[in-house]
ROMARDREN-259922 format. One line per 5 residues: their letters; for each residue x, y, z of N, C-alpha, C. Coordinates in steps of 0.2 Angstrom, whole numbers, plus 5000, padded with zeros to 4 digits. Layout:
BEGIN
A	X/Y/Z/X/Y/Z/X/Y/Z; ...
END
This chain:
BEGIN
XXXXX	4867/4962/4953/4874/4963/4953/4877/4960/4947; 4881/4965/4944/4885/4962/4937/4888/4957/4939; 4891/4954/4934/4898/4949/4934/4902/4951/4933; 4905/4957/4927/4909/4959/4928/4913/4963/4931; 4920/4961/4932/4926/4964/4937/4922/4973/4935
XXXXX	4923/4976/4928/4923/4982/4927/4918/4988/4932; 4913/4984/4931/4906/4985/4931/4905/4984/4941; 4910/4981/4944/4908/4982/4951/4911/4987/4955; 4907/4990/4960/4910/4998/4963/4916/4993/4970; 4919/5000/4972/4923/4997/4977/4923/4993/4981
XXXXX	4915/4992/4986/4914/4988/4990/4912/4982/4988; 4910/4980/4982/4909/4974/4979/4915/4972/4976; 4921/4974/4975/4929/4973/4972/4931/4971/4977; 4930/4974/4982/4932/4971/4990/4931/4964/4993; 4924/4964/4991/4921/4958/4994/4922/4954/4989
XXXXX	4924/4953/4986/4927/4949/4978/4934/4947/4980; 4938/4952/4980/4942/4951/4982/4944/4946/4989; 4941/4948/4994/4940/4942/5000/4936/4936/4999; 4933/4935/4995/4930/4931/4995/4936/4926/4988; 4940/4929/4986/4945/4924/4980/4951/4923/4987
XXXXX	4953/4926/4989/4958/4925/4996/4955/4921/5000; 4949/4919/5002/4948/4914/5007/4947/4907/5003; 4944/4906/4996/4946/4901/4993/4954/4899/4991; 4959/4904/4990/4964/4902/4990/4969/4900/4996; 4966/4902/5002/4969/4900/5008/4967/4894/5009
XXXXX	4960/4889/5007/4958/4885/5008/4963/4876/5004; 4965/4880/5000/4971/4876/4996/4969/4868/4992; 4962/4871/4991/4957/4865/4988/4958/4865/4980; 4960/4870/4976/4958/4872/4971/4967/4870/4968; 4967/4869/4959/4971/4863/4959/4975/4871/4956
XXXXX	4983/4869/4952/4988/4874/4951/4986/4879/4946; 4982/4876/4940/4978/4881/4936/4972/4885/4939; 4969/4883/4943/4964/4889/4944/4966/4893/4952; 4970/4889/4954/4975/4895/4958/4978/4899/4956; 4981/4899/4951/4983/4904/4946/4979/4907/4945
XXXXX	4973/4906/4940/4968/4911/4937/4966/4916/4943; 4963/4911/4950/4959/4916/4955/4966/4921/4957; 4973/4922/4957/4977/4926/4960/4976/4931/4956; 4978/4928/4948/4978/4934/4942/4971/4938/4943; 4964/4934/4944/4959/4938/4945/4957/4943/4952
XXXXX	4961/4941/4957/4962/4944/4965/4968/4950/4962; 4973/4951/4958/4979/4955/4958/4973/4958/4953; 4970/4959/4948/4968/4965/4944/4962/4967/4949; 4957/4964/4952/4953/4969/4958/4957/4972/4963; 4964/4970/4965/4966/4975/4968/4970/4981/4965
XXXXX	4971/4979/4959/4974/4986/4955/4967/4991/4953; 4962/4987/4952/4956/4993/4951/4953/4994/4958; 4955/4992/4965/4952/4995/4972/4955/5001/4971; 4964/5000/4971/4968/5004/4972/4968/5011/4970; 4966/5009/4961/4966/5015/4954/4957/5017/4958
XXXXX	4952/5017/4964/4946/5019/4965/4947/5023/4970; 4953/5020/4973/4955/5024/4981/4958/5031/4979; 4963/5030/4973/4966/5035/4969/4963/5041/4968; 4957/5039/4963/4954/5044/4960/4948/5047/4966; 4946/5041/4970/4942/5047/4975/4946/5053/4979
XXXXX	4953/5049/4981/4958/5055/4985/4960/5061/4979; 4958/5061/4975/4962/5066/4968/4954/5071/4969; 4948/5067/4970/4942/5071/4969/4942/5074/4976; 4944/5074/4980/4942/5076/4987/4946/5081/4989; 4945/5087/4987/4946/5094/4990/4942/5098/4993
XXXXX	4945/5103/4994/4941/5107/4998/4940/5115/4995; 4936/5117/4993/4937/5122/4993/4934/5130/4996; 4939/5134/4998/4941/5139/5001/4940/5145/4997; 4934/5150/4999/4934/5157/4996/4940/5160/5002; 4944/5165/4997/4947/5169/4997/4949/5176/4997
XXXXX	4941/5180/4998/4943/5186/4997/4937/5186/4990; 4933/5181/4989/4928/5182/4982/4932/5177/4977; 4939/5175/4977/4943/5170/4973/4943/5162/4976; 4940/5159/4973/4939/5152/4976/4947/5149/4976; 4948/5147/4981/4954/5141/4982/4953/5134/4983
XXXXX	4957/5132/4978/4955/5124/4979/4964/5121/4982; 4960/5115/4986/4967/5114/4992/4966/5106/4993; 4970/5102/4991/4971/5094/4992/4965/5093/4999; 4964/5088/5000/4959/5087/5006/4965/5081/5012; 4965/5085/5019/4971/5084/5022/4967/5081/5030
XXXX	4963/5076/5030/4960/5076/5038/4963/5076/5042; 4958/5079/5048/4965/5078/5053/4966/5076/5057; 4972/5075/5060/4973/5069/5065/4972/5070/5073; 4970/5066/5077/4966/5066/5085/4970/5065/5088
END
């Protein structure tokens, strides 16, 4: 597994994620690198966010027509 933030998929962004939140809830770590882990916990969840985005943009459905494909937002449904 990479190092870098870039280079990790969602579920490694996640557990990164949680795993920087449970060293900061520990309250061990000094003003400076609480800072840094926030700043690096805030850009993982901007790139969880911007993965969750572009899966939901890629996730349609598409519908023949009559021989004409339609394409239509993907909408699950609810129980």
């Amino acid at each position: 597994m990479s190092n870098k933030k870039e280079d990790l998929n969602f579920e490694e962004s996640i557990k990164k994620l949680e795993e920087i939140a449970q060293e900061l809830e520990k309250g061990d770590l000094d003003l400076d690198s609480s800072v840094n882990k926030f700043e690096e916990g805030m850009k993982l969840s901007k790139k969880c966010n911007s993965l969750l985005e572009d899966a939901e943009k890629r996730i349609t459905i598409l519908l023949n027509d009559n021989g004409n494909l339609k394409e239509e937002d993907f909408n699950p449904e609810e129980d």
